[in-house]
TORKE-693144 format. One line per field, with one value per atom (N, C-alpha, C): residue in three letters; x, y, z. Coordinates in steps of 0.05 Angstrom, whole numbers. Layout:
BEGIN
residuo = c(ALA	...)
x = c(X	...)
y = c(Y	...)
z = c(Z	...)
% end
This chain:
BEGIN
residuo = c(UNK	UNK	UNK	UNK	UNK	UNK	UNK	UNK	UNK	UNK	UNK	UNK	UNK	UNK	UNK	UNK	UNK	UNK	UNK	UNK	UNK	UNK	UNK	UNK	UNK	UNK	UNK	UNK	UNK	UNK	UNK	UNK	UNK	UNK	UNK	UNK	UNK	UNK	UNK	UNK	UNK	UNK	UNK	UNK	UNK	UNK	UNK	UNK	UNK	UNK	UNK	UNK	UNK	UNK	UNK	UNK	UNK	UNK	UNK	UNK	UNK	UNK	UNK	UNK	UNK	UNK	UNK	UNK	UNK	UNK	UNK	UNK	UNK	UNK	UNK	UNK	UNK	UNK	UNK	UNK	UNK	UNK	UNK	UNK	UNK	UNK	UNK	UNK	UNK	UNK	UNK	UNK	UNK	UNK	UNK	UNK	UNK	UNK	UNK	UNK	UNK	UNK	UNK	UNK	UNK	UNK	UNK	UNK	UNK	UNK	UNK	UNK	UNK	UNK	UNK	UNK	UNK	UNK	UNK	UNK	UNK	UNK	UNK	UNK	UNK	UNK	UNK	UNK	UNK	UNK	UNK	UNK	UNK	UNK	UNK	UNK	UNK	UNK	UNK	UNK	UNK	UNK	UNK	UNK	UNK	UNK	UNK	UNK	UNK	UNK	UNK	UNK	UNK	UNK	UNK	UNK	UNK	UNK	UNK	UNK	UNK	UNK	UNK	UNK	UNK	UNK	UNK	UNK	UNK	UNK	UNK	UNK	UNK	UNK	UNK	UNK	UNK	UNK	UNK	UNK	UNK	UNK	UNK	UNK	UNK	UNK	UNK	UNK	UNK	UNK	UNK	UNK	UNK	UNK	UNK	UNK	UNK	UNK	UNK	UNK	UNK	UNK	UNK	UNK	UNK	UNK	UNK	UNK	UNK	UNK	UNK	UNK	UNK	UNK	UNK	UNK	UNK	UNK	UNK	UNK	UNK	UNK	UNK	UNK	UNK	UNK	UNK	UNK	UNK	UNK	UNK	UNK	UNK	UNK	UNK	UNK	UNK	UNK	UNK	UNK	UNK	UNK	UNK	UNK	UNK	UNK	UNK	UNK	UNK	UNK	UNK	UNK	UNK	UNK	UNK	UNK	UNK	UNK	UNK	UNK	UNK	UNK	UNK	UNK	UNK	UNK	UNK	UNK	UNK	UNK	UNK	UNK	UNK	UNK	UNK	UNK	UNK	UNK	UNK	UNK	UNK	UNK	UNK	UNK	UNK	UNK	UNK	UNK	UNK	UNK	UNK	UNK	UNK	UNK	UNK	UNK	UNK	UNK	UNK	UNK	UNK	UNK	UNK	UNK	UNK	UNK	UNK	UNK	UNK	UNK	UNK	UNK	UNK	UNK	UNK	UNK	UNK	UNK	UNK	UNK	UNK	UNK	UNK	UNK	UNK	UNK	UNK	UNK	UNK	UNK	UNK	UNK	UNK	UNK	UNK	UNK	UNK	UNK	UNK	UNK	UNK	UNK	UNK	UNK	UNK	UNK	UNK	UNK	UNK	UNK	UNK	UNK	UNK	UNK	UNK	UNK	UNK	UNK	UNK	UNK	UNK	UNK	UNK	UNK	UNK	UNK	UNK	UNK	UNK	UNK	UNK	UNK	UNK	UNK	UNK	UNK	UNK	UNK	UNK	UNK	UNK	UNK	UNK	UNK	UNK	UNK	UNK	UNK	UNK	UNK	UNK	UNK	UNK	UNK	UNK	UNK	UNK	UNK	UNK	UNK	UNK	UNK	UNK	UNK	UNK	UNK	UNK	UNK	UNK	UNK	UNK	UNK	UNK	UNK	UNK	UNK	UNK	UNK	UNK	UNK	UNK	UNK	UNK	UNK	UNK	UNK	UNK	UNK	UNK	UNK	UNK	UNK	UNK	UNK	UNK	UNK	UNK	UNK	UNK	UNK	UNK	UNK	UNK	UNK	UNK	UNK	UNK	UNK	UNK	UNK	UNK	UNK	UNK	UNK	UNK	UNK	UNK	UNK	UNK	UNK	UNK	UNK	UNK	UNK	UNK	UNK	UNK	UNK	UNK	UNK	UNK	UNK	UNK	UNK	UNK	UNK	UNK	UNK	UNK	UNK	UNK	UNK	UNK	UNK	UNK	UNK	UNK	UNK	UNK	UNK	UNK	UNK	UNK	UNK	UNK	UNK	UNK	UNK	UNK	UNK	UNK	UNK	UNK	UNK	UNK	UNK	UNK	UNK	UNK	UNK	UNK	UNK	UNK	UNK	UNK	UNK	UNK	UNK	UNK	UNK	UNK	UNK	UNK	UNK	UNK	UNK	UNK	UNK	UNK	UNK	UNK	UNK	UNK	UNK	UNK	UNK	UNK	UNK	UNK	UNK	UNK	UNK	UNK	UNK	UNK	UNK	UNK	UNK	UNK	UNK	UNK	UNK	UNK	UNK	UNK	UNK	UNK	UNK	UNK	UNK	UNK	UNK	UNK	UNK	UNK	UNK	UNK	UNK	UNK	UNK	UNK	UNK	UNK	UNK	UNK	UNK	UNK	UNK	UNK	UNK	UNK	UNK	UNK	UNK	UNK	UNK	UNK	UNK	UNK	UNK	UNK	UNK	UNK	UNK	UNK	UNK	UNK	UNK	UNK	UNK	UNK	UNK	UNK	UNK	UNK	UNK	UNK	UNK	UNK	UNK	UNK	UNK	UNK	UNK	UNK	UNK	UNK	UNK	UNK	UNK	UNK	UNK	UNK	UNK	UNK	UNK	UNK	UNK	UNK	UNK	UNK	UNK	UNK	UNK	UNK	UNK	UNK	UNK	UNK	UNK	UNK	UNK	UNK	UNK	UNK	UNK	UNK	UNK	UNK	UNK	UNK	UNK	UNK	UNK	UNK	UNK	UNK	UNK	UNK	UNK	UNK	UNK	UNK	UNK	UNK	UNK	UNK	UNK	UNK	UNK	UNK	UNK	UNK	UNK	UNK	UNK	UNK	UNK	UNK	UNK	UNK	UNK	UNK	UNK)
x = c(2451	2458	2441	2451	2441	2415	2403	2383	2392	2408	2409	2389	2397	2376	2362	2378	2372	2354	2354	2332	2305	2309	2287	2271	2281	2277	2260	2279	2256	2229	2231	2211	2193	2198	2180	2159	2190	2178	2160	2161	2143	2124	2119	2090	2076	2086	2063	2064	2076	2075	2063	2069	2066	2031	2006	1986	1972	1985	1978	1989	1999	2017	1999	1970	1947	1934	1919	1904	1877	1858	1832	1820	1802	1792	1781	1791	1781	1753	1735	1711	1710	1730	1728	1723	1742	1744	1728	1722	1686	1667	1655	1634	1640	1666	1674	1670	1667	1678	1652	1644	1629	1630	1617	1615	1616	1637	1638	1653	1676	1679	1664	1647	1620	1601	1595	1578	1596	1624	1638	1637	1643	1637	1619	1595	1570	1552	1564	1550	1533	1529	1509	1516	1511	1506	1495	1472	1458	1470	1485	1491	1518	1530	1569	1557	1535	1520	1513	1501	1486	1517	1537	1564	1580	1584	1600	1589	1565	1545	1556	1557	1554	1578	1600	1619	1637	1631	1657	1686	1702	1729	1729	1732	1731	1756	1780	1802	1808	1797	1798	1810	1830	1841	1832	1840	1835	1859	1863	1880	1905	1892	1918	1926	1910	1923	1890	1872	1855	1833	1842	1807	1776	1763	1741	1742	1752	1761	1775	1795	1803	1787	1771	1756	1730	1718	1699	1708	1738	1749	1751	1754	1772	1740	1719	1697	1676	1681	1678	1654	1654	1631	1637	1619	1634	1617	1589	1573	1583	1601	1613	1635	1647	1674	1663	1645	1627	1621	1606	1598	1626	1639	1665	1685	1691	1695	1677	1664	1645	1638	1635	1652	1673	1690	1724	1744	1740	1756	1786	1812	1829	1829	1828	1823	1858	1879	1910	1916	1905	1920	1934	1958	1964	1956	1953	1946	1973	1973	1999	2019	1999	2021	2032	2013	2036	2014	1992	1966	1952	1941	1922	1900	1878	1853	1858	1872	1877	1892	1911	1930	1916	1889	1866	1858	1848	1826	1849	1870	1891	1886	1899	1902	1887	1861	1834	1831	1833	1831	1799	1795	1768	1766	1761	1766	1737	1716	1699	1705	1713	1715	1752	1774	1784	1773	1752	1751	1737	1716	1712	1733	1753	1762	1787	1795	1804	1789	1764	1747	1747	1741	1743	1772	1794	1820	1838	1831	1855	1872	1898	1931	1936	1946	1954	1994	1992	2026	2033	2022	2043	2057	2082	2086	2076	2073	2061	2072	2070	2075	2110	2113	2135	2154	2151	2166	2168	2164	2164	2163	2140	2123	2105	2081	2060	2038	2010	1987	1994	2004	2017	2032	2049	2071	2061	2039	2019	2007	1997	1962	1996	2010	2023	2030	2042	2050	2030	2007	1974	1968	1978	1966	1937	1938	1907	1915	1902	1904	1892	1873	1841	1849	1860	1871	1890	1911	1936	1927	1921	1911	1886	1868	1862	1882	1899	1925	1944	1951	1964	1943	1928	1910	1906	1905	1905	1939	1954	1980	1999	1998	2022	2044	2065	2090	2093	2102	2107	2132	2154	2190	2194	2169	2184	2194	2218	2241	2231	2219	2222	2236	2244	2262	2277	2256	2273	2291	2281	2299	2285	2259	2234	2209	2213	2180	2164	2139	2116	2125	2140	2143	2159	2185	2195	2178	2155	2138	2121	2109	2091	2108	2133	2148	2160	2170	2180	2159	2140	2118	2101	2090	2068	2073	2053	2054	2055	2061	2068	2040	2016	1991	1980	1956	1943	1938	1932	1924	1954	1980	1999	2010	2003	2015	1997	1976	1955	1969	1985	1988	2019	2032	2059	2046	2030	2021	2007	1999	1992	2010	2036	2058	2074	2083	2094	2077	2053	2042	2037	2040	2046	2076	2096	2124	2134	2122	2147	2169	2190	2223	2225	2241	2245	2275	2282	2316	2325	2303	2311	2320	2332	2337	2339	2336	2329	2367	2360	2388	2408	2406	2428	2439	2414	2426	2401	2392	2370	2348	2345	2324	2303	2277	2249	2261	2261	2274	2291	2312	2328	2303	2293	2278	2249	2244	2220	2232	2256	2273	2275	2287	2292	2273	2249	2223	2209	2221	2201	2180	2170	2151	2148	2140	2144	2140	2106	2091	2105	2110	2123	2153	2165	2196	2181	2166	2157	2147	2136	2120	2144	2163	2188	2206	2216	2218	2219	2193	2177	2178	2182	2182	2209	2227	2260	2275	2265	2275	2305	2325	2339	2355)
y = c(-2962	-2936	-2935	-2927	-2927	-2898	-2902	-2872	-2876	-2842	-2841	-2832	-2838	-2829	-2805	-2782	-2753	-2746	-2772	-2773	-2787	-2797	-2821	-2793	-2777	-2763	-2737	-2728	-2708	-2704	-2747	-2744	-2753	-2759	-2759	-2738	-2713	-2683	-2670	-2681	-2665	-2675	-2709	-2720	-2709	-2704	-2695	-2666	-2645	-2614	-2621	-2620	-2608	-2610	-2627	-2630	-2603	-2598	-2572	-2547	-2545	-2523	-2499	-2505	-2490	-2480	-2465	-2450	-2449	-2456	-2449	-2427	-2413	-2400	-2405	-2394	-2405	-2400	-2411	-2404	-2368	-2367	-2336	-2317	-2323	-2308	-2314	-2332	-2340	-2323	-2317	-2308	-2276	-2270	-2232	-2234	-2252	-2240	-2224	-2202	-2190	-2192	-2184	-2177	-2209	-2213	-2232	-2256	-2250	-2267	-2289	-2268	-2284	-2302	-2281	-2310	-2329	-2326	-2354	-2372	-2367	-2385	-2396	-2384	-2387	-2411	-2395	-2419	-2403	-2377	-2352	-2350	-2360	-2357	-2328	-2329	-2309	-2273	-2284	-2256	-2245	-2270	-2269	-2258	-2262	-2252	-2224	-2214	-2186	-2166	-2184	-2159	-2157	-2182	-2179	-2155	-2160	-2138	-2113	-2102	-2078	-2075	-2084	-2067	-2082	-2096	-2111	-2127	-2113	-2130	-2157	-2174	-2200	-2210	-2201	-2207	-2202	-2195	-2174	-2201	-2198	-2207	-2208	-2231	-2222	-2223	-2227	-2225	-2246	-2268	-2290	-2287	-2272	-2264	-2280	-2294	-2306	-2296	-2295	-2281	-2296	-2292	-2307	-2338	-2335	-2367	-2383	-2364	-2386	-2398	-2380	-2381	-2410	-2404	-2414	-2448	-2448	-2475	-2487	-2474	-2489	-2500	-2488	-2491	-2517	-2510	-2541	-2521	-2499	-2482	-2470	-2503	-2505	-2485	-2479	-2462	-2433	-2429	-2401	-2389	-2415	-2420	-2409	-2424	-2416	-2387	-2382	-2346	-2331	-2343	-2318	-2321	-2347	-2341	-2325	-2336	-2317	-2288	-2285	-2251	-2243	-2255	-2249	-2250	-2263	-2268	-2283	-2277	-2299	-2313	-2340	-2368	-2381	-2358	-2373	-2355	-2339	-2324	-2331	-2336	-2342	-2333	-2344	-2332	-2324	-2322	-2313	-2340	-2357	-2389	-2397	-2388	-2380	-2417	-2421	-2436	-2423	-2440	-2426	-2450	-2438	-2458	-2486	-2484	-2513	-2530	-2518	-2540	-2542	-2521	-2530	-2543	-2556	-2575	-2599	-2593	-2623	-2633	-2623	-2628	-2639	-2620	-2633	-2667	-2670	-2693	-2691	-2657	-2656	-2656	-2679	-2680	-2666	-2664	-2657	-2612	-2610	-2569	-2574	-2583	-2594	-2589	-2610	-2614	-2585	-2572	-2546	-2527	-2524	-2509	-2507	-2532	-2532	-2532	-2539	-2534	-2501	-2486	-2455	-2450	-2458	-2451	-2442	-2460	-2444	-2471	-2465	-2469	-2504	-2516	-2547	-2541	-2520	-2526	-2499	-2487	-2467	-2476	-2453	-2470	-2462	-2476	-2467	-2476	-2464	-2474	-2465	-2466	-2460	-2481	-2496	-2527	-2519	-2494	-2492	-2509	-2526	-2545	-2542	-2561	-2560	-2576	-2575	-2586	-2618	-2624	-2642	-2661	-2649	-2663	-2670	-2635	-2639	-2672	-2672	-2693	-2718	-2724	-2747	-2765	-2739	-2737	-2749	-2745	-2751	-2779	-2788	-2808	-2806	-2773	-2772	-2775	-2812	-2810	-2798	-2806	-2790	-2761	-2739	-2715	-2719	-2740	-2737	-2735	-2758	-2763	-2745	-2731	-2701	-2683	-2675	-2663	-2661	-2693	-2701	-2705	-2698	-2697	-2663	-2647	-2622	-2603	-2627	-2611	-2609	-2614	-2611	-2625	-2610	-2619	-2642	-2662	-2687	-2689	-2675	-2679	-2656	-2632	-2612	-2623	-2611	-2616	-2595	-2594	-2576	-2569	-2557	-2539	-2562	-2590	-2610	-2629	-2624	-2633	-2660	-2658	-2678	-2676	-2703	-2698	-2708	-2706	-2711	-2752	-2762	-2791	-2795	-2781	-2784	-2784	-2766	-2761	-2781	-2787	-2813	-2842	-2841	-2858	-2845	-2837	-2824	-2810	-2797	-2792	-2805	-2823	-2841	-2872	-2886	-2911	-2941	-2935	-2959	-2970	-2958	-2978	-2974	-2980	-2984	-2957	-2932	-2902	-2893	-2902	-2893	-2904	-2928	-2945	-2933	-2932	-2919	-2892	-2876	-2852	-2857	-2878	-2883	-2890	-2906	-2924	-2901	-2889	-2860	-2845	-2839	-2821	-2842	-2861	-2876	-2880	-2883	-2887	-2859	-2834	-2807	-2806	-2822	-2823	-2804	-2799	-2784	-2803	-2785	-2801	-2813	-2843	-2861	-2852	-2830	-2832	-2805	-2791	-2768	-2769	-2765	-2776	-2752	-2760	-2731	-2722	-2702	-2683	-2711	-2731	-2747	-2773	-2770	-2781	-2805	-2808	-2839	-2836	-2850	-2851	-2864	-2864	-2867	-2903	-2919	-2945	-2943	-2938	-2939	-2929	-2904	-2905	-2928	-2936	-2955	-2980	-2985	-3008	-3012	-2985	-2978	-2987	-2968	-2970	-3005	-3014	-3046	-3046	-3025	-3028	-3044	-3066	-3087	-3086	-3076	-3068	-3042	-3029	-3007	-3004	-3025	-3030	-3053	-3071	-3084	-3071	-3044	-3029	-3010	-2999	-2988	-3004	-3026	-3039	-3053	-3049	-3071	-3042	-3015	-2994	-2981	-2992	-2999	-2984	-2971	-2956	-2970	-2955	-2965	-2951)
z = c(1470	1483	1509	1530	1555	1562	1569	1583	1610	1605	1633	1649	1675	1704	1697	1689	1692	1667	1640	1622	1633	1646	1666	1681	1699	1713	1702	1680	1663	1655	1625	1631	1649	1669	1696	1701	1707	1711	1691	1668	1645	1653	1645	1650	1672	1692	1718	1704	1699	1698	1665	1647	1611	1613	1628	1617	1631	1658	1676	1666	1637	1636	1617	1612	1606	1623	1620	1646	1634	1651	1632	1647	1648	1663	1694	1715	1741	1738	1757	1761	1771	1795	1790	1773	1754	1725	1711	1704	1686	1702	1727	1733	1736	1728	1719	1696	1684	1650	1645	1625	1609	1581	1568	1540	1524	1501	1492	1509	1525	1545	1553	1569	1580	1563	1541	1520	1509	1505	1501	1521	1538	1560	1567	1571	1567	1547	1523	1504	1489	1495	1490	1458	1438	1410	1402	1403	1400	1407	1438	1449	1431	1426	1412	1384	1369	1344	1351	1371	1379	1384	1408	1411	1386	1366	1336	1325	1322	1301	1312	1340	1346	1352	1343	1342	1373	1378	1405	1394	1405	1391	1402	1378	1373	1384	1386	1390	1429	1435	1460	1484	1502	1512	1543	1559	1591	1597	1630	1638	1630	1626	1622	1584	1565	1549	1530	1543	1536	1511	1493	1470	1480	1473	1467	1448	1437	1427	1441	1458	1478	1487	1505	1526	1509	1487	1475	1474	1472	1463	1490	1510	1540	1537	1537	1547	1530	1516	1491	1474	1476	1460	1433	1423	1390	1367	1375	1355	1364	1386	1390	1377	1370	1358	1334	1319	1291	1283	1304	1309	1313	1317	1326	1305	1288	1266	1240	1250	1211	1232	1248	1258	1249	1242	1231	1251	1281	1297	1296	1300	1289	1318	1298	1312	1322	1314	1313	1337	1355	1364	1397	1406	1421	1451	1470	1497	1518	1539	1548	1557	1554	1559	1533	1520	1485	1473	1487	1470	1454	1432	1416	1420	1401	1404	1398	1375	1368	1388	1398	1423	1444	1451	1481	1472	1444	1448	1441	1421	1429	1453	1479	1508	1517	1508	1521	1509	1492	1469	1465	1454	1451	1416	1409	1375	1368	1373	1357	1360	1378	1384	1359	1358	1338	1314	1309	1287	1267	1287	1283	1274	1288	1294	1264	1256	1232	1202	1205	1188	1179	1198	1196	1193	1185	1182	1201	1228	1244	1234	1243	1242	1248	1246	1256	1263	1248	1247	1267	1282	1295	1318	1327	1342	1375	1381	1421	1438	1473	1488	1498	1523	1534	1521	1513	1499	1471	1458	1432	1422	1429	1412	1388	1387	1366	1379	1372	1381	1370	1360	1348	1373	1376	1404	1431	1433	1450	1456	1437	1428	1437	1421	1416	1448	1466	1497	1499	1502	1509	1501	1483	1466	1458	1452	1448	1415	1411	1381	1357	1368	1346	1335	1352	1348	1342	1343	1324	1306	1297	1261	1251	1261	1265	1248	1261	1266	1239	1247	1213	1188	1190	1159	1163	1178	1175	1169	1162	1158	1177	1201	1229	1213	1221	1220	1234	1223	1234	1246	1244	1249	1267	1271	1286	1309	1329	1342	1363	1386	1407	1424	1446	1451	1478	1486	1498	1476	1448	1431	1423	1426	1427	1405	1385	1369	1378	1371	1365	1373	1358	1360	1385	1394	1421	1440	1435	1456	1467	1452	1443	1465	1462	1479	1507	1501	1532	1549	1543	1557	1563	1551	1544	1554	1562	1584	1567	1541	1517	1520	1524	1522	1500	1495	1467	1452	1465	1458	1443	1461	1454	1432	1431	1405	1384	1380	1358	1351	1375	1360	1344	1355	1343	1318	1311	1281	1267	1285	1264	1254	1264	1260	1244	1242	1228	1208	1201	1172	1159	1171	1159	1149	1162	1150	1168	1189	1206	1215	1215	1220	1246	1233	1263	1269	1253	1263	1275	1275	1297	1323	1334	1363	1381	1408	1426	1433	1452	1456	1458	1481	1488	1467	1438	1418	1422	1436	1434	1408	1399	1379	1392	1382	1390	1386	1380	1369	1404	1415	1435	1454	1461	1479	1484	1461	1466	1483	1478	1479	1511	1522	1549	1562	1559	1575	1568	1555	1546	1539	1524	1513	1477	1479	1466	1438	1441	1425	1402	1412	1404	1387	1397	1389	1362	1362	1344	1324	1325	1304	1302	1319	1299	1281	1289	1274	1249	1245	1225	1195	1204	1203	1186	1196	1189	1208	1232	1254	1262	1270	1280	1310)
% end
């Protein structure tokens, strides 16, 4: 089956735009923030312990839709993350790009604020992002492997279908440069048993797109797999 141009072209346009499609806080906005804001960002433990106690909403939003956990995760401020959960903060709550904590530190391919971050019970499976994706599809695009398999031991849906009509394994190929990061996250998704026979909107299967792009390695490990 052929890929056409206008599939070539897409994912083109995703790979440069989907990794910019988070916002972290500008420096502007970090040096306004107050209250818990500021000690997330910060790193301020102590202070996120003193505003919880006295009564500061834990949930409290900025302008881009950001909590304090956002803010704590963009920032890699993992003992904040700690304090703002055992405050009772929810760790699932979406920002206005429709991220939660878990898909900033996917992106980031920051596995150890991750690995926090599921330990305290936030989410592996919701879904995020203008792509009605998952941190999952995220990380895969990325070939950030370590956080796949992260990911898939914390429960992510392995088959969800996003709104380009793209998993977690399409992604991994059509996004991704068939090098060694990306093959790790294919051999991770294939030894969880996600499906080689889903195929995107124009019908290609992950097996047909590896094929296209020549990526060698990849068509050898679908394959071997029973992909067709």
């Amino acid at each position: 089956m052929k890929i056409t141009t206008a599939t070539c072209a897409l994912a083109l346009s995703l790979l440069a735009s989907t990794a910019g499609a988070q916002v972290a806080p500008s420096a502007a906005e970090a040096a306004a923030y107050t209250g818990l804001h500021a000690a997330a960002h910060q790193g301020d433990v102590d202070k996120v312990v003193q505003l919880s106690a006295s009564g500061s909403a834990l949930n409290a939003t900025d302008g881009n839709g950001r909590t304090p956990a956002h803010v704590a995760a963009f920032a890699r401020q993992r003992e904040v993350v700690r304090a703002l959960a055992k405050a009772g903060a929810d760790l699932n709550l979406l920002d206005h790009d429709r991220y939660d904590a878990v898909t900033i530190a996917a992106v980031a391919d920051d596995e150890a604020t991750l690995a926090v971050l599921l330990q305290l019970g936030a989410s592996a499976k919701q879904v995020t992002s203008r792509y009605d994706g998952t941190a999952l599809i995220a990380a895969a695009h990325l070939g950030h492997d370590g956080v796949v398999r992260q990911l898939i031991a914390a429960g992510a849906p392995l088959d969800h279908v996003n709104n380009l009509h793209w998993t977690a394994m399409i992604e991994s190929i059509v996004l991704g440069d068939g090098g060694p990061r990306h093959q790790a996250t294919l051999k991770a998704l294939l030894d969880a048993g996600a499906s080689t026979q889903l195929a995107d909107r124009a019908g290609h299967t992950p097996l047909t797109l590896a094929k296209a792009r020549g990526y060698s390695v990849m068509v050898e490990m679908l394959t071997k797999a029973g992909a067709r």
